[in-house]
C-alpha positions as CSV (number, residue, x, y, z in Angstrom):
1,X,-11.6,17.7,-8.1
2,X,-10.5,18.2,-11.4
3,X,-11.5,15.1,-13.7
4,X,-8.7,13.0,-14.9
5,X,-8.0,12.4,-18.6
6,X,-6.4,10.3,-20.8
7,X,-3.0,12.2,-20.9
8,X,-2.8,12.0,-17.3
9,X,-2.1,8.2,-17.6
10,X,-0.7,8.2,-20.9
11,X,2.8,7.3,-21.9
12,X,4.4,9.9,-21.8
13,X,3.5,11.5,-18.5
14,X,4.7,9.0,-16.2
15,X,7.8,7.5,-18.2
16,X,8.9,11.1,-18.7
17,X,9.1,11.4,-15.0
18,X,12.2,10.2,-13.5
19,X,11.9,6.6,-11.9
20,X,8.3,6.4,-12.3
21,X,6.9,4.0,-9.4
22,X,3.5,3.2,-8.6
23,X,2.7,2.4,-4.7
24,X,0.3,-0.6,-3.1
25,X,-0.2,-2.3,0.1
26,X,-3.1,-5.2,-1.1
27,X,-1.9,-7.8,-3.3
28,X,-5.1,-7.2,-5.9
29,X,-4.5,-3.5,-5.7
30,X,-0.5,-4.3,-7.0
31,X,-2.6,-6.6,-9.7
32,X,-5.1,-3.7,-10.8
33,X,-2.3,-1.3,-10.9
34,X,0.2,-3.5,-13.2
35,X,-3.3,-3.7,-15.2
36,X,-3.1,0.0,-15.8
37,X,0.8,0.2,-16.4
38,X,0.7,-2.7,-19.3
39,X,-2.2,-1.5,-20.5
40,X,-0.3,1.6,-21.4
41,X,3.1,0.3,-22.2
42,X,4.9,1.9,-20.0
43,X,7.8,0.7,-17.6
44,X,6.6,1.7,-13.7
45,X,8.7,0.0,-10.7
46,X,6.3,-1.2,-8.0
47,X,6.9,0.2,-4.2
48,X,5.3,-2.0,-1.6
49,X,3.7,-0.6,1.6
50,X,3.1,-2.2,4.6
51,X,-0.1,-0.6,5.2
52,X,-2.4,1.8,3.4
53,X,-1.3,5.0,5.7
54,X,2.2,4.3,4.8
55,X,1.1,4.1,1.1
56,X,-1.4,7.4,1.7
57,X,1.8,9.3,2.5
58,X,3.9,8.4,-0.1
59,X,1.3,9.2,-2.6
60,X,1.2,12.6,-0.6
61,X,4.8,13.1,-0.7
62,X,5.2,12.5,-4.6
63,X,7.8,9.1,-3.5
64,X,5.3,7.5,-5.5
65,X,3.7,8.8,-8.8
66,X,0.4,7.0,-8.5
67,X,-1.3,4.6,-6.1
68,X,-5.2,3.1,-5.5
69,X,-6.7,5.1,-2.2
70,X,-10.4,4.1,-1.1
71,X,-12.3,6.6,-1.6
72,X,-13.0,7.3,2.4
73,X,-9.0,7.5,2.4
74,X,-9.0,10.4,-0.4
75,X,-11.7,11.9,0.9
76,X,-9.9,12.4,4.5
77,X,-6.7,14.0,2.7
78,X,-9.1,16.5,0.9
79,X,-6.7,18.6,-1.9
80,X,-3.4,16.9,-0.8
81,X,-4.1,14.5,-3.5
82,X,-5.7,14.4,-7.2
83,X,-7.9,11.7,-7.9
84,X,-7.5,10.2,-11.4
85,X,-9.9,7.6,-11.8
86,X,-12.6,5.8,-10.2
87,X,-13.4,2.0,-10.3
88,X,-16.9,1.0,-10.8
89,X,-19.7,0.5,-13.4
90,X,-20.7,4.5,-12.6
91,X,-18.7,7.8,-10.9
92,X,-18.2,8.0,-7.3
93,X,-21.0,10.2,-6.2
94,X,-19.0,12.3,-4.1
95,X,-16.8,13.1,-7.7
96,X,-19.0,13.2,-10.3
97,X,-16.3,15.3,-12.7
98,X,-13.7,12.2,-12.2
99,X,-14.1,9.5,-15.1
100,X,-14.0,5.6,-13.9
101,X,-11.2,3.3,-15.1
102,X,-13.8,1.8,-18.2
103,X,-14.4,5.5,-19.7
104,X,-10.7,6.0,-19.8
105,X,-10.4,2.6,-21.7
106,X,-9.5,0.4,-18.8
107,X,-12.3,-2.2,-18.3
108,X,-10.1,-4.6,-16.6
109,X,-9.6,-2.2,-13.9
110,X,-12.8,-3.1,-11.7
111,X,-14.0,-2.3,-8.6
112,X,-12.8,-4.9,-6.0
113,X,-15.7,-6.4,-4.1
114,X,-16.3,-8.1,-1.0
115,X,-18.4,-11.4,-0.4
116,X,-20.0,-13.7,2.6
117,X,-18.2,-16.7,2.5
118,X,-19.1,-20.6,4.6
119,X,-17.2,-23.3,4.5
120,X,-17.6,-26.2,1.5
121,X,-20.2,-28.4,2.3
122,X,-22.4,-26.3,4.3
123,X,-26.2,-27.7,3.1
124,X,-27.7,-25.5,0.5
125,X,-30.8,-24.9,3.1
126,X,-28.5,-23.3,5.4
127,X,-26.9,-21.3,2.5
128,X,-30.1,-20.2,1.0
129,X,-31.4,-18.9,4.5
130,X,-27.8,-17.1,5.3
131,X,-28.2,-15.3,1.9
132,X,-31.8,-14.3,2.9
133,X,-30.9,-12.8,5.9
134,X,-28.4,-11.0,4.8
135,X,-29.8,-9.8,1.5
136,X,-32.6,-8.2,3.9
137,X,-30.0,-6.8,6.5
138,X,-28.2,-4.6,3.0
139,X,-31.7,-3.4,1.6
140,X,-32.5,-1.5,5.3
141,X,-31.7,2.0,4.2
142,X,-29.4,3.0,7.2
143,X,-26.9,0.1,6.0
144,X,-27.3,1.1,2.1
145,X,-26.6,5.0,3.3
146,X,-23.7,4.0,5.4
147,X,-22.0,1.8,2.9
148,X,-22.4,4.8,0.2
149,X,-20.9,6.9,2.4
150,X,-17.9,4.5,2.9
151,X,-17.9,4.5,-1.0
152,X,-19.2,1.1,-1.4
153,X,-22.3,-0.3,-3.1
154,X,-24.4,-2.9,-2.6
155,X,-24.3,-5.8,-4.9
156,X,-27.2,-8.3,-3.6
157,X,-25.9,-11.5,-5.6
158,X,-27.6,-14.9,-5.5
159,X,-24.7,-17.3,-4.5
160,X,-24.1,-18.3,-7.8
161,X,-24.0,-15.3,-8.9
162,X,-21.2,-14.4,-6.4
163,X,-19.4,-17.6,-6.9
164,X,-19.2,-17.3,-10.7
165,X,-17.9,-13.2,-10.1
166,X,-15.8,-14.5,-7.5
167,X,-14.3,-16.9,-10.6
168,X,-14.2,-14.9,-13.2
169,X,-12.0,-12.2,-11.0
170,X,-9.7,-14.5,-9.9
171,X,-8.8,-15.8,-13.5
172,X,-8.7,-12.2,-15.0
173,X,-6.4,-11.0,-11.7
174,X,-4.4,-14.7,-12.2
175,X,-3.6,-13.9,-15.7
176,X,-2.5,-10.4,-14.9
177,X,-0.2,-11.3,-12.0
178,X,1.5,-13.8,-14.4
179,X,1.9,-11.4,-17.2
180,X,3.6,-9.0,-14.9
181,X,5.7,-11.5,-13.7
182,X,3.8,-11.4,-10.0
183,X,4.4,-14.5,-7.9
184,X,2.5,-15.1,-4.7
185,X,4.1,-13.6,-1.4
């Protein structure tokens, strides 16, 4: 894949395009892209899809100008697509010549996690022991080489850890939603 470079985002290629759009079907991925979009200063109308094959096509089709694939998705359509930009501290393995979101000068554009939740008020004994077990279950290689090849890493987080992450996401995704005018669905 060829890598993706600043002018590929930049200003002037998308608004020179006619109706430039941008394509989502997650909330947080519509807040990540509208990160990218201010970020630039350019004027992009969002297209919402009902699911991410529906958004997969239209990125395929060019009825969108840009849109956030997983990686697993992008790797399925081999060449129909061009990946710009990967999130994450470090490049996608499987795209090495593709720069992530913070090289291009997009930090707020992270890579979206996933965490083991309980219900409040579940004792801290019972926590602690839930977040042992799992912690061992995602150091077994076969799950560490399985979620790689889904194109996701392992981030072993001590609850509080996770909870403070989990925090300091939702404000920086909250205060992006409400500067692109965003309200809750």
């Amino acid at each position: 894949m060829p890598a993706f470079d600043r002018s590929d985002f930049g200003h002037d290629a998308i608004a020179s395009r006619s109706n430039p759009a941008y394509g989502s079907s997650v909330f947080l991925i519509q807040v990540l892209s509208e990160a990218i979009i201010r970020a630039r200063g350019i004027d992009v109308a969002s297209v919402f899809y009902r699911d991410s094959s529906g958004l997969s096509t239209a990125v395929m089709s060019s009825q969108v100008h840009f849109g956030m694939l997983s990686l697993p998705t992008v790797t399925a359509l081999g060449n129909k697509v061009k990946i710009l930009a990967v999130t994450g501290a470090e490049r996608a393995p499987q795209y090495p010549g593709v720069s992530t979101f913070v090289e291009l000068g997009l930090p707020q554009v992270q890579s979206t996690g996933f965490s083991l939740n309980a219900p409040v008020g579940v004792p801290k004994t019972v926590l602690a022991k839930l977040h042992a077990l799992t912690s061992q279950v995602l150091k077994q290689p076969e799950i560490v080489a399985r979620f790689k090849q889904l194109g996701f890493d392992v981030a072993d987080q001590a609850p509080d850890a996770a909870a403070k992450r989990l925090l300091d996401e939702g404000a920086l995704f909250a205060d992006i939603a409400r500067k692109a005018g965003i309200q809750p669905q």
